[in-house]
N, CA and C atoms as a LAMMPS dump frame, in Angstrom:
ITEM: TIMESTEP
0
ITEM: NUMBER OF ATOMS
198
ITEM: BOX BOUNDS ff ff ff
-5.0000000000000000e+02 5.0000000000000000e+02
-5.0000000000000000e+02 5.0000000000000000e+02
-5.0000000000000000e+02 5.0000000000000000e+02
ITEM: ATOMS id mol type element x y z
1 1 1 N 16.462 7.93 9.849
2 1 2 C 15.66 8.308 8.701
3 1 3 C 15.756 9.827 8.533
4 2 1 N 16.09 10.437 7.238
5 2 2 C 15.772 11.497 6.877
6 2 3 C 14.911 12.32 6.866
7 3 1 N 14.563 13.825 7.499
8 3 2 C 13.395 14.173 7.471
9 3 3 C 12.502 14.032 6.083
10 4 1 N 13.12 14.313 4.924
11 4 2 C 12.301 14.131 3.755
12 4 3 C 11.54 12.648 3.708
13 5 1 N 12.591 11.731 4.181
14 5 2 C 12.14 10.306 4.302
15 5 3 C 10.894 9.782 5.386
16 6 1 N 10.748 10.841 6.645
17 6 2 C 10.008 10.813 7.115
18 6 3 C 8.72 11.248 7.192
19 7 1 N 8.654 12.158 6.389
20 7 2 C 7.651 13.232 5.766
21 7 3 C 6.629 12.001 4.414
22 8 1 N 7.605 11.453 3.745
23 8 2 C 6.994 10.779 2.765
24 8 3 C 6.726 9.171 3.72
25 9 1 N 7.068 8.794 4.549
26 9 2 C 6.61 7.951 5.123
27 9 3 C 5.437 7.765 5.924
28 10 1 N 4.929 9.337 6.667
29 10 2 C 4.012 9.926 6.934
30 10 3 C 2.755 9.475 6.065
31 11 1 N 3.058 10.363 4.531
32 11 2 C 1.882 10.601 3.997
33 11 3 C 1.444 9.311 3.212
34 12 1 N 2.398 8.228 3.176
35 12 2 C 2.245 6.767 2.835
36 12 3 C 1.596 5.964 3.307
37 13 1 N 1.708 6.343 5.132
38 13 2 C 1.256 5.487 6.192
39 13 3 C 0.101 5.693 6.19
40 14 1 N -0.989 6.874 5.874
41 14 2 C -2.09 7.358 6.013
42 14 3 C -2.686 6.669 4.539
43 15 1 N -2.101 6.098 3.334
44 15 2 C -2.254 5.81 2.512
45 15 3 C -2.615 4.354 2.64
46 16 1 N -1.523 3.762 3.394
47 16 2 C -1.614 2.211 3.994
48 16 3 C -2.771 1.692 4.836
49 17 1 N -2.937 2.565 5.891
50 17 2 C -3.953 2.615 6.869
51 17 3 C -5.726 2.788 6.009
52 18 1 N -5.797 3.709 4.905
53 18 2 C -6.816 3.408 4.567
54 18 3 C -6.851 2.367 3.838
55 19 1 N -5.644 1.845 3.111
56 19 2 C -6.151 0.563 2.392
57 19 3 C -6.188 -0.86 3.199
58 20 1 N -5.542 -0.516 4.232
59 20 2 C -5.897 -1.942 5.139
60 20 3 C -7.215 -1.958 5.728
61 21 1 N -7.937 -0.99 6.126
62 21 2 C -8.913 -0.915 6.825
63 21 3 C -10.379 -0.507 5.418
64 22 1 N -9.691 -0.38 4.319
65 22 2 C -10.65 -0.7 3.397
66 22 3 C -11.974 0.313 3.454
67 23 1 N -10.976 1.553 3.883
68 23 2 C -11.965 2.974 4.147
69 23 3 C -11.186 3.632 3.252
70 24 1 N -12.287 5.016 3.541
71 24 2 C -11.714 6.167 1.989
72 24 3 C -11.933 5.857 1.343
73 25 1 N -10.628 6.499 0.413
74 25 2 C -10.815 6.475 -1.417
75 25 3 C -10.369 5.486 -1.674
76 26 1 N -11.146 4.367 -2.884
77 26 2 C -10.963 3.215 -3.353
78 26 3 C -9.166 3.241 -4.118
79 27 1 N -8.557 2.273 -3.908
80 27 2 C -7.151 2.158 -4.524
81 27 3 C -7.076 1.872 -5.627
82 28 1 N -6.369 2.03 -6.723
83 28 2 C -6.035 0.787 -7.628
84 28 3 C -4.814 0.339 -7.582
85 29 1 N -4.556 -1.035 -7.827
86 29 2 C -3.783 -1.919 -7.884
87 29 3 C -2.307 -0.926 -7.823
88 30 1 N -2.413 0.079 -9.31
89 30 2 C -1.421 1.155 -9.269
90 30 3 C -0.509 1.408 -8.064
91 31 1 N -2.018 2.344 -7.553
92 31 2 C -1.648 3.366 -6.175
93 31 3 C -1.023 2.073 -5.517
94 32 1 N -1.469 0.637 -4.756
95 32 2 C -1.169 0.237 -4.025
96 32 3 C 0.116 -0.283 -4.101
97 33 1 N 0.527 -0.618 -5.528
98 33 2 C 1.941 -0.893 -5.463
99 33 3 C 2.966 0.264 -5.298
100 34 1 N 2.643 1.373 -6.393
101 34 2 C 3.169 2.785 -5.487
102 34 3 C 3.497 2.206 -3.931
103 35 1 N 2.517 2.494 -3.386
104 35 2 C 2.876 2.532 -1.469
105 35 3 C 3.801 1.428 -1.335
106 36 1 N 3.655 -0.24 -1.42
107 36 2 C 3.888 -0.725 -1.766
108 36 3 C 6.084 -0.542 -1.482
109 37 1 N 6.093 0.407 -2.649
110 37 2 C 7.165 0.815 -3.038
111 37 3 C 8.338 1.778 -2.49
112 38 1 N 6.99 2.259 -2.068
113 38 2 C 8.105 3.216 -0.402
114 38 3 C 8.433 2.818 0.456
115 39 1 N 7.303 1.96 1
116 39 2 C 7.428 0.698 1.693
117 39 3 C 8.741 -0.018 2.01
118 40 1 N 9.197 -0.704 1.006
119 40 2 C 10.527 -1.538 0.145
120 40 3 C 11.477 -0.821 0.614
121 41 1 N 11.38 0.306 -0.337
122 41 2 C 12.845 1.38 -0.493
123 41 3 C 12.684 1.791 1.304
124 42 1 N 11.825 1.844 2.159
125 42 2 C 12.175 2.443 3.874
126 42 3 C 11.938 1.297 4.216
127 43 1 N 12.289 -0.093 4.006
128 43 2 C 12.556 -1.196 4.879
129 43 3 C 11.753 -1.916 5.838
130 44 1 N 10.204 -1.167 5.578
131 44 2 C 8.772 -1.421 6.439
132 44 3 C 8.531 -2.964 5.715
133 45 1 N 9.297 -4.104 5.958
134 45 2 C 8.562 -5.139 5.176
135 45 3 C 7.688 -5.653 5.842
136 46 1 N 7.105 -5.096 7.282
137 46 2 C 5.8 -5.792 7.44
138 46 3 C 4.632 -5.575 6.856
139 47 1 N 4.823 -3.886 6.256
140 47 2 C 3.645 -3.097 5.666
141 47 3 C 3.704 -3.679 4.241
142 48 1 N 5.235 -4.194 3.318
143 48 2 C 4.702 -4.823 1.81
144 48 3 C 4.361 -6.064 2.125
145 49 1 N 4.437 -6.657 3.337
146 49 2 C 4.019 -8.121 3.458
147 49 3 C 2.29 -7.631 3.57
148 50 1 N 1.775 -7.004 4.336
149 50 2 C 0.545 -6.643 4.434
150 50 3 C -0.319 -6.186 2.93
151 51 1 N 0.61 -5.545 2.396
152 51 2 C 0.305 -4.945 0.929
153 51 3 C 0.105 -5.859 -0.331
154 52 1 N 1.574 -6.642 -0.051
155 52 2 C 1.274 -7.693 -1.526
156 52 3 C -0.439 -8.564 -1.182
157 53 1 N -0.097 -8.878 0.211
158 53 2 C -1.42 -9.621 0.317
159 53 3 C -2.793 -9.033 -0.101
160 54 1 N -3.053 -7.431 -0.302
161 54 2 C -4.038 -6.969 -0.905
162 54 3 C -3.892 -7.039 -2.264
163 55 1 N -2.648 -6.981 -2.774
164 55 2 C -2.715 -6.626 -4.155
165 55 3 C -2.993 -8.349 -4.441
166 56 1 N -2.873 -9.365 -3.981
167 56 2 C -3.383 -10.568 -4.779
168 56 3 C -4.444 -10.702 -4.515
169 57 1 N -5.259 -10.493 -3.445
170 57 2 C -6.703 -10.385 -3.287
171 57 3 C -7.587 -9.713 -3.97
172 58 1 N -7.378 -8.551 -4.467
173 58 2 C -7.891 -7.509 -5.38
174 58 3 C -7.88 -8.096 -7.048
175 59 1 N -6.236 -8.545 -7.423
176 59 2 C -5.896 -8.751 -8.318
177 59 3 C -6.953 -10.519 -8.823
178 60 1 N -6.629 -11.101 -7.765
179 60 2 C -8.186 -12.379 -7.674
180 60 3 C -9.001 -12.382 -7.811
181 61 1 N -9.559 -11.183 -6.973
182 61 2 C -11.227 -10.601 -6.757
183 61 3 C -11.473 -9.901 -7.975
184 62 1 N -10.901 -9.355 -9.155
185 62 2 C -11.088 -8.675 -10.396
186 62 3 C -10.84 -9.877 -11.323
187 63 1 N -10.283 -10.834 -11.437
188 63 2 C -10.032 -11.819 -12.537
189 63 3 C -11.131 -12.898 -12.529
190 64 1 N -11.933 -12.955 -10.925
191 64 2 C -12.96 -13.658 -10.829
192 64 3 C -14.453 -13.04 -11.004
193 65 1 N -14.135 -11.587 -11.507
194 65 2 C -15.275 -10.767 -11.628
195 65 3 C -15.529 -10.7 -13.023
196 66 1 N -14.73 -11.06 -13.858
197 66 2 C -14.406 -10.508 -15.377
198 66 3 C -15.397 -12.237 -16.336
């Protein structure tokens, strides 16, 4: 991995970590596919396997709120 690649994987992971643990600043769907997306492109598919699963939960949890 590239240092640039590692640098942005860094500040992703800290991005991931609060949305799995459902601390910090609230996400939107957006941001999470963003991460999501770095994710993909650096080959972490355990972290978009972890991810899509929020984004349908969220995306559920808002269609059943409406």
């Amino acid at each position: 991995m590239k240092d640039s690649d590692i640098k942005i994987y860094d500040s992703y992971l800290k991005m991931y970590s609060e949305i799995m643990s459902g601390q910090g600043k609230i996400r939107t769907i957006q941001e999470i596919k963003e991460c999501l997306d770095v994710f993909e492109k650096l080959e972490d598919y355990d972290k978009c396997s972890d991810l899509l699963n929020v984004i349908r939960i969220e995306t559920n949890n808002r269609n059943v709120n409406k």
